[in-house]
C-alpha positions in Angstrom: 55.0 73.1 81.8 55.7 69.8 83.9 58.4 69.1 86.6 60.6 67.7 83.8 60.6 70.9 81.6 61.1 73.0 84.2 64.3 70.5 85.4 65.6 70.8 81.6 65.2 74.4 81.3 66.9 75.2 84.1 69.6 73.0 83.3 70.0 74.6 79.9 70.2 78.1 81.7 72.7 77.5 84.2 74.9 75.5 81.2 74.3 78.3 78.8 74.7 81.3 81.7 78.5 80.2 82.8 79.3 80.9 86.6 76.3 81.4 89.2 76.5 84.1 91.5 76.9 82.9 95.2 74.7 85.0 96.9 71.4 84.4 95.4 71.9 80.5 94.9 73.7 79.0 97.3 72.6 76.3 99.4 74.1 74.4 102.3 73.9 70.8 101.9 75.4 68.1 104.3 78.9 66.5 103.5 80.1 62.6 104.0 82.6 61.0 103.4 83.1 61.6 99.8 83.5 65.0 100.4 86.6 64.4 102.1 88.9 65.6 99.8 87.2 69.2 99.2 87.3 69.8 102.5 90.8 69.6 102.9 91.0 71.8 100.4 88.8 73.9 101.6 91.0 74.1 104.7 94.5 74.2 103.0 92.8 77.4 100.9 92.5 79.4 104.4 95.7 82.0 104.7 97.0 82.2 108.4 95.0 84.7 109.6 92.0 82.6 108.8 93.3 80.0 109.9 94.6 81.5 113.1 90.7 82.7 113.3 89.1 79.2 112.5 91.6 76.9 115.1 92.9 79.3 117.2 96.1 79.1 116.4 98.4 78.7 112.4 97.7 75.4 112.1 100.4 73.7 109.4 99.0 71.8 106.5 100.6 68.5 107.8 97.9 69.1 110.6 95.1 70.7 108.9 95.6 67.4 106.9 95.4 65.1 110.3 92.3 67.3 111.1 90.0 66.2 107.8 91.8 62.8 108.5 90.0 62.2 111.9 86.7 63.9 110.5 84.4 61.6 111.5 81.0 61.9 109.3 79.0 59.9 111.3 79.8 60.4 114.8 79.8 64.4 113.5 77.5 66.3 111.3 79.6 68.6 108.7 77.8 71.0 106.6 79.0 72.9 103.1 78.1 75.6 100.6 79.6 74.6 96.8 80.0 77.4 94.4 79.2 76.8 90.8 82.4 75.3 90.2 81.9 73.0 92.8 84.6 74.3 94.9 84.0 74.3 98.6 83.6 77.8 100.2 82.1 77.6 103.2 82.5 74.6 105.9 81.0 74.0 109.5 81.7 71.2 111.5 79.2 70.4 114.3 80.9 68.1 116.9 79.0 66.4 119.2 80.7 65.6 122.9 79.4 64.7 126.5 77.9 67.6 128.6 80.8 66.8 131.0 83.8 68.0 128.4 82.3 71.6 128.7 82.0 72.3 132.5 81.7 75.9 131.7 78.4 75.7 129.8 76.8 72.3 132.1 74.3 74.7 134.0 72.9 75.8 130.7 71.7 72.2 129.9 70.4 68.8 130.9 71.1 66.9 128.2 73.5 64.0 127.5 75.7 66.0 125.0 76.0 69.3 123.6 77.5 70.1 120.1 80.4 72.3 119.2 80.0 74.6 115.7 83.4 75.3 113.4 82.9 77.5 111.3 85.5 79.1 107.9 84.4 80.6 104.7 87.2 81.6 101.8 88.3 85.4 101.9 86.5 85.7 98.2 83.1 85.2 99.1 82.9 87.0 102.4 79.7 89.1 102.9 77.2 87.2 101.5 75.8 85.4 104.9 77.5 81.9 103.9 78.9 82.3 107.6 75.0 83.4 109.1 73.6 80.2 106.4 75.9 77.5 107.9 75.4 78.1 111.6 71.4 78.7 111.0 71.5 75.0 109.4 73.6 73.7 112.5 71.3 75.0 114.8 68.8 73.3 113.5 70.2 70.0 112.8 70.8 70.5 117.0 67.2 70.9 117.7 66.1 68.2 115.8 68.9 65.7 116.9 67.9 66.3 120.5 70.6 68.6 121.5 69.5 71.8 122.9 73.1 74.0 124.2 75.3 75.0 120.9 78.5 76.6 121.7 81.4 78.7 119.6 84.7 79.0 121.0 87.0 81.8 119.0 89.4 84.2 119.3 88.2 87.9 120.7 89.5 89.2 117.8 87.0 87.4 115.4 84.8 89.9 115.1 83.0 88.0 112.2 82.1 84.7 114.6 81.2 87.1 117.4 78.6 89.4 115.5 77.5 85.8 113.9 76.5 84.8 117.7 75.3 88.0 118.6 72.8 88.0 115.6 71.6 84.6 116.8 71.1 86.0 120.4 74.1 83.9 121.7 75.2 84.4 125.2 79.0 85.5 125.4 81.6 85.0 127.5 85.5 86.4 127.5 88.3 84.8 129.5 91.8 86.2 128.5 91.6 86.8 124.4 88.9 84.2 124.2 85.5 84.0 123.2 83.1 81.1 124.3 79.5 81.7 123.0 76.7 79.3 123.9 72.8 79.3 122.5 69.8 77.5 124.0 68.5 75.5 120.8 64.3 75.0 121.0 63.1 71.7 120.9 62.2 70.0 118.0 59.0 70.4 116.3 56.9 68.8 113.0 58.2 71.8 111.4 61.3 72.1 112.5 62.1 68.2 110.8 60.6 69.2 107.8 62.2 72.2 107.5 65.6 70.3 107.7 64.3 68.1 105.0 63.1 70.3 102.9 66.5 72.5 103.1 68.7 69.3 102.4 66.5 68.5 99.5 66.8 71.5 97.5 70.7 71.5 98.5 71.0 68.3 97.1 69.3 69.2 93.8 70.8 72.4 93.9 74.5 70.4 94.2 73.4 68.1 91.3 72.4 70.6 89.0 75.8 72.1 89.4 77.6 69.1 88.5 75.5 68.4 85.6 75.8 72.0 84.2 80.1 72.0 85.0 80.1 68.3 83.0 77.8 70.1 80.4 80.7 73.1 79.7 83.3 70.8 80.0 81.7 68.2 76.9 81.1 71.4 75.3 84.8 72.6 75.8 86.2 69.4 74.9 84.0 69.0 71.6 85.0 72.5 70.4 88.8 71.6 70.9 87.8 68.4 69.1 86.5 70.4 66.1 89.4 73.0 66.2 92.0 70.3 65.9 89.7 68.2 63.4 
């Protein structure tokens, strides 16, 4: 069987097969600027205790909205997880600043900047390391852009973020309800860069596959309606 048949196949299953369960298959693929709609959406979807959990505070949709607004893709690296339905469930937004605009964390680094990691995933798809996928692919977009201190700041109370840092060995720090958590990143490597390739490859196809297989049901849908009302 060639590369093609095995593309077509696959494509047939997924069509045929309806929804794809999220926590064998998903992938986390980097987002630009045409996915700046779904990520306000993905945002608006977060109730107030996510939200509280993901800003630090019940951020209104007028200024969730200014948020995704001032997104900037290129200065910033953001990073996604689609469901089959291509509806965004899981977001993290690496922001890069000057070592100088975290004074707490400068002993821990030499570099010129250090990156800050976001991080929300919707309440329905909780549990199945979306949250652990998302900050593993940060960290390594970190090492191989250079960057080697990548911190968290959250609420004390986020017990989800926190064990999320622990896991990755993240040193923590609490100052009055407030969790600041930084990790040393390794330098870059041959296989750390084709790692990073390789992972934004098969998210790509992986993305692609879904859209062909959601266009597939919906010709389907729309030619059986056809044939009903024929």
């Amino acid at each position: 069987m060639n590369s093609g048949e095995i593309f077509l196949n696959a494509f047939a299953s997924v069509a045929n097969a309806g929804p794809i369960p999220a926590a064998p298959t998903f992938r986390v693929k980097e987002l630009s600027e045409r996915d700046r709609r779904r990520l306000l959406m993905h945002l608006l979807a977060l109730g107030d205790n996510d939200r509280l959990l993901r800003f630090g505070t019940v951020l209104p949709d007028e200024l969730i909205t200014k948020y995704v607004q001032h997104v900037d893709f290129v200065r910033d690296t953001v990073f996604g997880v689609y469901d089959s339905a291509l509806k965004l469930v899981g977001a993290g937004h690496l922001a890069f600043a000057p070592r100088d605009a975290r004074p707490t964390f400068t002993h821990a680094t030499e570099k010129e900047r250090v990156a800050e990691f976001g991080l929300s995933v919707l309440e329905s798809v909780r549990g199945m390391g979306i949250g652990t996928k998302l900050f593993e692919r940060a960290a390594i977009h970190c090492r191989n852009a250079d960057i080697d201190m990548m911190y968290m700041h959250c609420l004390a109370t986020n017990q989800t973020m926190i064990h999320i840092a622990k896991k990755a060995g993240m040193e923590i720090h609490h100052d009055a309800g407030k969790a600041d958590a930084y990790l040393k990143v390794l330098p870059a490597s041959a296989a750390s860069m084709l790692q990073e390739a390789v992972e934004e490859q098969v998210a790509m196809f992986d993305y692609k596959l879904k859209a062909n297989a959601r266009a597939a049901r919906k010709w389907l849908n729309n030619l059986q309606n056809f044939k009903k009302k024929s």
